[in-house]
C-alpha positions in Angstrom: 18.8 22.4 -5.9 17.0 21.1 -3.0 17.5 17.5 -2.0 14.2 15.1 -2.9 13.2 11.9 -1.6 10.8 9.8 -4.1 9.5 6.6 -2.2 7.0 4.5 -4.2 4.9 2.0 -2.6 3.8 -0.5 -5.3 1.2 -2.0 -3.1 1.4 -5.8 -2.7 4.4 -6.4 -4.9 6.4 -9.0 -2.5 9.3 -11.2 -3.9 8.8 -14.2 -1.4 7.4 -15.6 1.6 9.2 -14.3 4.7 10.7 -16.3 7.1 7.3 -16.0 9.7 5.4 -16.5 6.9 4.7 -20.4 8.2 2.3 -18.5 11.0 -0.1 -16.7 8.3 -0.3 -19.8 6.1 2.1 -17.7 3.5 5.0 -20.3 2.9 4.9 -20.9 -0.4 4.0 -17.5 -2.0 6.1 -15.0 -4.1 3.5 -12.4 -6.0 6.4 -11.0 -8.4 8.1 -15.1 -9.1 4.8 -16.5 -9.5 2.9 -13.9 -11.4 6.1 -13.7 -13.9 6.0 -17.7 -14.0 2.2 -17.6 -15.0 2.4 -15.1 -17.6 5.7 -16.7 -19.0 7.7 -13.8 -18.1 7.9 -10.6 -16.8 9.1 -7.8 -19.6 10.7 -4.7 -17.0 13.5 -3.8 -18.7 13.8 -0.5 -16.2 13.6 -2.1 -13.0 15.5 -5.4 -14.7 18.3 -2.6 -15.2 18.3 -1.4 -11.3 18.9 -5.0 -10.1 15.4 -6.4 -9.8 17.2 -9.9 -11.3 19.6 -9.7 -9.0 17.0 -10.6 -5.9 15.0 -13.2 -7.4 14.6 -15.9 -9.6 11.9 -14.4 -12.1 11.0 -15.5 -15.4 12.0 -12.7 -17.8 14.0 -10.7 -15.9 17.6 -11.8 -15.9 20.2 -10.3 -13.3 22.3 -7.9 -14.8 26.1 -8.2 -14.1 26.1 -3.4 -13.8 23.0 -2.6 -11.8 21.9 0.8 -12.6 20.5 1.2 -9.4 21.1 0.1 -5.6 19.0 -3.1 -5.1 17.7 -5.3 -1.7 14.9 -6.5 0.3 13.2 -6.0 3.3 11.3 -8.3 5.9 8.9 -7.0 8.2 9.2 -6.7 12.1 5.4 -5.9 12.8 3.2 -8.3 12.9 0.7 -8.7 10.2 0.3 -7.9 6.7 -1.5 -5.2 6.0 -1.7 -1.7 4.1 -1.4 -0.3 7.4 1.3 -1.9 9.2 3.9 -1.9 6.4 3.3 1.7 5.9 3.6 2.7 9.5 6.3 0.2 9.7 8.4 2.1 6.7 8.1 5.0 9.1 9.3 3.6 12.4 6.0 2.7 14.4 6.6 -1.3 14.4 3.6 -3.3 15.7 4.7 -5.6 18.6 0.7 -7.1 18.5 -1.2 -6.8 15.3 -4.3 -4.9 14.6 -7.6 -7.1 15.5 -9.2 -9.5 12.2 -12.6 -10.6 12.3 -12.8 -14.0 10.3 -16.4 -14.9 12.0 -17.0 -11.1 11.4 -18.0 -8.2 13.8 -18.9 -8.4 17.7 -23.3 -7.8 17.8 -22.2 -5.1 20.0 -20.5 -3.4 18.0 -22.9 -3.8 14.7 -25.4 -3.0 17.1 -24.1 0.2 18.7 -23.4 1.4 14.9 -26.7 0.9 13.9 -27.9 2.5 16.4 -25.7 5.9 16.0 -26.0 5.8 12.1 -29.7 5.2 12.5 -30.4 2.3 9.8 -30.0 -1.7 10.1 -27.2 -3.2 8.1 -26.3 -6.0 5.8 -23.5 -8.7 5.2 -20.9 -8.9 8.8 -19.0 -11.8 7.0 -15.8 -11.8 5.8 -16.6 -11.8 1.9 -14.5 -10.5 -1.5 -15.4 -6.8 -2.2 -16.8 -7.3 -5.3 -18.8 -10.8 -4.0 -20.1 -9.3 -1.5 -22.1 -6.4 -3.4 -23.2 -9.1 -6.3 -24.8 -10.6 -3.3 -25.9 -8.4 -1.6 -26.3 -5.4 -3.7 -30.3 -6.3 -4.6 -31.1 -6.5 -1.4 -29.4 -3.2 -0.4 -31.2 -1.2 -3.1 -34.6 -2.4 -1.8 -33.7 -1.5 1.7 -31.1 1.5 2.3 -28.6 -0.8 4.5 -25.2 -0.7 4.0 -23.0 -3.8 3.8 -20.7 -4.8 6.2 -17.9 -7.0 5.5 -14.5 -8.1 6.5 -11.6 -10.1 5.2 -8.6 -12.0 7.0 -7.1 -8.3 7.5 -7.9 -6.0 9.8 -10.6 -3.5 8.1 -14.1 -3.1 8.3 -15.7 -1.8 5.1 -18.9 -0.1 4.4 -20.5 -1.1 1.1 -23.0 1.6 -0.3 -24.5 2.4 -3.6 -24.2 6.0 -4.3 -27.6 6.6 -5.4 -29.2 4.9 -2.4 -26.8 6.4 0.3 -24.6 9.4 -1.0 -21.0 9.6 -0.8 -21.1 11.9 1.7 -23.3 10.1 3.8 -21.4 7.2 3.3 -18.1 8.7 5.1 -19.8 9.8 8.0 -21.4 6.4 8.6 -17.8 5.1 8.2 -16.5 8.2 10.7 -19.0 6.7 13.1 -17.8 3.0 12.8 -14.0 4.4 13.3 -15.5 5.7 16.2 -17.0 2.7 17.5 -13.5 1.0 16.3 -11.7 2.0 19.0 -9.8 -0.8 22.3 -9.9 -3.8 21.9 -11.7 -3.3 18.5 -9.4 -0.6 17.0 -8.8 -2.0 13.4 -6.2 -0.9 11.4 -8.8 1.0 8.5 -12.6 1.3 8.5 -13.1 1.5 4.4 -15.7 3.5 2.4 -16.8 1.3 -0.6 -19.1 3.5 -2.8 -20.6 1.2 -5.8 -23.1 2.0 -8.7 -24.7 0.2 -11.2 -27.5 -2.4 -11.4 -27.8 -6.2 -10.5 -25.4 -8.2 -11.9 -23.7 -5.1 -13.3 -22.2 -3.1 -9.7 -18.9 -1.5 -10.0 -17.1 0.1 -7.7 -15.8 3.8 -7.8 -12.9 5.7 -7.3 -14.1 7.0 -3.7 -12.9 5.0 -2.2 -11.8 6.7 1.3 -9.8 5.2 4.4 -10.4 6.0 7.6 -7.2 4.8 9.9 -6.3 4.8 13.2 -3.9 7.8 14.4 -0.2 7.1 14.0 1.7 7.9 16.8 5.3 9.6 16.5 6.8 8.2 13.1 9.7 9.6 10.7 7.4 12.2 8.7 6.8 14.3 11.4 10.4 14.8 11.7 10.6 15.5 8.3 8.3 18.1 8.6 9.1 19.4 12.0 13.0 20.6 9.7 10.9 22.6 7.0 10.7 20.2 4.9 7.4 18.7 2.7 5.6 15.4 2.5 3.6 15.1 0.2 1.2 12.0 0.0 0.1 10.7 -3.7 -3.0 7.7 -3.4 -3.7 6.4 -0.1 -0.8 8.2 2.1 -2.6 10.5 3.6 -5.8 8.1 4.5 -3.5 5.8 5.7 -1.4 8.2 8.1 -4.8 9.8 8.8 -3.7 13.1 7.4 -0.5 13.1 10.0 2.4 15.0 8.9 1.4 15.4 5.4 2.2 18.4 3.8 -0.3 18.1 0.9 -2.2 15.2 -0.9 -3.3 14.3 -4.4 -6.0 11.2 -4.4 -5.6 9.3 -7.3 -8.3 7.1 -9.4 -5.5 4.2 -10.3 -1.8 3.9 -11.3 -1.9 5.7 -14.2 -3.3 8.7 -12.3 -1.3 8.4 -9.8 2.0 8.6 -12.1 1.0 11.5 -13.8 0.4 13.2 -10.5 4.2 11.8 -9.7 5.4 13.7 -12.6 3.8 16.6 -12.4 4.6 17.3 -8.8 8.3 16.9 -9.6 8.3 20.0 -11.8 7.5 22.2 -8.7 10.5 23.1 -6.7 10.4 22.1 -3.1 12.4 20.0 -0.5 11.5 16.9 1.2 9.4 13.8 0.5 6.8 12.5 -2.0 5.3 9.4 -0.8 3.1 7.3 -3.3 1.1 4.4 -2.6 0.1 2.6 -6.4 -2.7 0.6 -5.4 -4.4 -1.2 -8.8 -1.7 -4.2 -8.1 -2.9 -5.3 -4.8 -6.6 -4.2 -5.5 -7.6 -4.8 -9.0 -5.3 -7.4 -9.5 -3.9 -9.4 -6.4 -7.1 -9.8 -4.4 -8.9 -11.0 -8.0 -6.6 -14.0 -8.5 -5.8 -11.6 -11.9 -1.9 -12.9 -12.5 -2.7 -11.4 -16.5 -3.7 -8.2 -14.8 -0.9 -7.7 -12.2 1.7 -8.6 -14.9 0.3 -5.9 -17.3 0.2 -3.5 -14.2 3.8 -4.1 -13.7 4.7 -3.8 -17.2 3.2 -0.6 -17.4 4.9 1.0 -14.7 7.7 0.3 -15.7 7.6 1.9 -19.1 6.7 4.8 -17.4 9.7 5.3 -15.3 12.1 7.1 -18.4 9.2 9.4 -17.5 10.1 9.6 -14.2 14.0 9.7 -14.3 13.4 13.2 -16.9 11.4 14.4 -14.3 14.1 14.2 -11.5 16.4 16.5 -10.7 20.2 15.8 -10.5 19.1 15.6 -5.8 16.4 13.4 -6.9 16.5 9.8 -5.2 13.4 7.4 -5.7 13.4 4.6 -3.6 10.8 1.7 -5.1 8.7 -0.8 -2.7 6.0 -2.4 -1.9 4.2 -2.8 1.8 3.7 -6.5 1.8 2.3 -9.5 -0.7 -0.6 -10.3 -2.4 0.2 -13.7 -4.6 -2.4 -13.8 -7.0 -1.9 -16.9 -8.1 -2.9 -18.5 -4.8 -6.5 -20.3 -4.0 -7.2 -17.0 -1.3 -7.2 -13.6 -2.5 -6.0 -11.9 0.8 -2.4 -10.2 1.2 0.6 -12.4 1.3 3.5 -12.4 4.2 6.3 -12.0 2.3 9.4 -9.7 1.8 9.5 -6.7 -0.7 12.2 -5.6 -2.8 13.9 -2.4 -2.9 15.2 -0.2 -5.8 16.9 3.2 -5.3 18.1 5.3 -8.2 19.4 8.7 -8.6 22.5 10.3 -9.7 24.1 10.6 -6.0 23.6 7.0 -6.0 25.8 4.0 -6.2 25.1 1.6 -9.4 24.9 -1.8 -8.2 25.5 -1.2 -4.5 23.6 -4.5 -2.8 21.8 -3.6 0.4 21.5 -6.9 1.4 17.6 -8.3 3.2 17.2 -5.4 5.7 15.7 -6.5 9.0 13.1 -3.9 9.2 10.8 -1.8 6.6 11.7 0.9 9.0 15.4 0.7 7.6 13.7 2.1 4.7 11.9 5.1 6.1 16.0 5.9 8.0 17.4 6.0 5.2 15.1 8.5 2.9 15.4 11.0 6.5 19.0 10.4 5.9 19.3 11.5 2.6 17.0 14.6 3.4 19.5 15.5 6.4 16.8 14.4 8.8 17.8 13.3 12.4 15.4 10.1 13.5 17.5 7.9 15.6 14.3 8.0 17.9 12.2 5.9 15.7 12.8 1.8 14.6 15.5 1.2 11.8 18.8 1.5 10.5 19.9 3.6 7.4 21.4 1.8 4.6 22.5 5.3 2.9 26.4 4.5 3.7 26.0 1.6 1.8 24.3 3.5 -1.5 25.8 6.4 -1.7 27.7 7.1 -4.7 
């Protein structure tokens, strides 16, 4: 049976304001505390059982004196907090400068040149609420044909459209253009495709949503893949690696999706990595200021993970994360700085082995190339395997 490593990124789930966190205005944040405080109580009897109690103080979820599972946390090196740079970070590319933010919006230049190549004016170039921003705006767009541009404290520029007014398809390549444009001084970590429909006072967004980031340089997957091995990207992974090193890829419309996908790729045989990004936390929930929402999203994945341990194999690992914070019971709906637990469970692994806070998210990415036999002492981090390994 061939050795597989499961890592799932459950975006925005933090457990506390790292110890930087003074410099983002993050001090006082802690998504999983606070959302399980608001909702009086977290119920996550699965991840309770792998040592999630053990980390943190959270309502609900009492520490268990026989962990299941290996348990920890990580703090970022990189600087920032974003999708981007905890992802990377995971795989050893740590950020010594952070990707470029925008808070008084985009350089004239740069609008200009865009307009210019994409051959229509646009809307917007303010840092604005996805959602705000095309109740705002949206009227205006359908009388015109200009997309909307808008920021927020991160580093993405996104590209709002209404698919009936400027196609999907059209849409990317607009956003292939601004990536483009996005490139110095300018390069931002993701230029985002926001395809809405609808009518005033009615838009929604849709699930094609697409990610156009900048090119990763040398990082841990390609050393997976460069052994024979598979990585195989579930959500975002592959938009966020721009299509780097990964083996195959299975877009998913939400966390539901996305788990089913999980499981069903599990019954193939193959070696090496899946890597799953489970984005509704951070962006249905976290950036709305919905703690009722996030809870629910948390509850639900973890009834589904019995699903997941049938569907593992007796080589199976899964290692369970998150990329940074998004505290949605703060005034700002923007990410959080904060530190993100880890869970790791599989029968070659150690019940209640404590890895500690880990230095680096990179440690992270060591240790799954570890486990798969994979040498990548070239890259940031330090594997924790010794310490998990049953």
């Amino acid at each position: 049976m061939s050795k597989r490593a499961i890592l799932l990124v459950l975006d925005s789930v933090g457990i506390g304001a790292a110890e930087d966190s003074c410099i983002y205005g993050d001090e006082a944040c802690n998504t999983l505390k606070h959302t399980a405080e608001a909702v009086g109580g977290l119920k996550v009897p699965h991840m309770q059982a792998l040592g999630l109690g053990c980390l943190e103080a959270l309502p609900g979820v009492e520490p268990t004196s026989q962990p299941k599972g290996a348990y920890g946390k990580m703090a970022e090196r990189s600087k920032g907090k974003d999708t981007t740079t905890g992802h990377w970070e995971m795989m050893g590319i740590v950020l010594e400068q952070p990707f470029p933010t925008y808070p008084h919006g985009f350089p004239r230049d740069v609008i200009q040149e865009l307009e210019k190549r994409i051959g229509r004016s646009t809307l917007g170039n303010v840092v604005a609420s996805g959602t705000e921003i095309i109740a705002q705006l949206g009227q205006k767009h359908l009388e015109t044909g200009f997309p909307i541009i808008y920021t927020s404290v991160d580093s993405v520029f996104q590209m709002a459209a209404h698919e009936e007014i400027i196609p999907v398809a059209e849409l990317y390549r607009m956003c292939q253009i601004a990536r483009e444009i996005l490139q110095g001084p300018n390069a931002v970590g993701r230029v985002i495709a926001r395809p809405f429909t609808g009518s005033p006072g009615s838009f929604v967004r849709t699930p094609r949503r697409h990610d156009f980031s900048l090119q990763p340089g040398p990082n841990i997957l390609d050393s997976i893949v460069a052994s024979g091995q598979k990585v195989i990207g579930v959500g975002k992974i592959k938009d966020i690696f721009a299509g780097r090193s990964i083996t195959e890829s299975y877009p998913i419309e939400n966390n539901r999706d996305g788990m089913q996908k999980i499981v069903a790729i599990l019954q193939g045989e193959f070696a090496g990595m899946v890597f799953a990004n489970l984005i509704d936390f951070d962006m249905l929930y976290g950036h709305r200021n919905d703690v009722q929402g996030y809870a629910a999203a948390l509850e639900e994945f973890d009834r589904w993970l019995p699903e997941l341990y049938a569907a593992m194999g007796p080589e199976d690992v899964v290692f369970i994360s998150a990329d940074h914070g998004c505290d949605p019971t703060t005034c700002g709906t923007d990410h959080t700085r904060e530190q993100v637990p880890v869970l790791v469970y599989g029968e070659n692994i150690a019940a209640g082995a404590a890895i500690g806070t880990r230095s680096s998210f990179a440690d992270l990415g060591q240790t799954v190339a570890d486990y798969l036999g994979v040498e990548t002492k070239m890259y940031a981090g330090q594997s924790f395997l010794d310490l998990i390994r049953r």
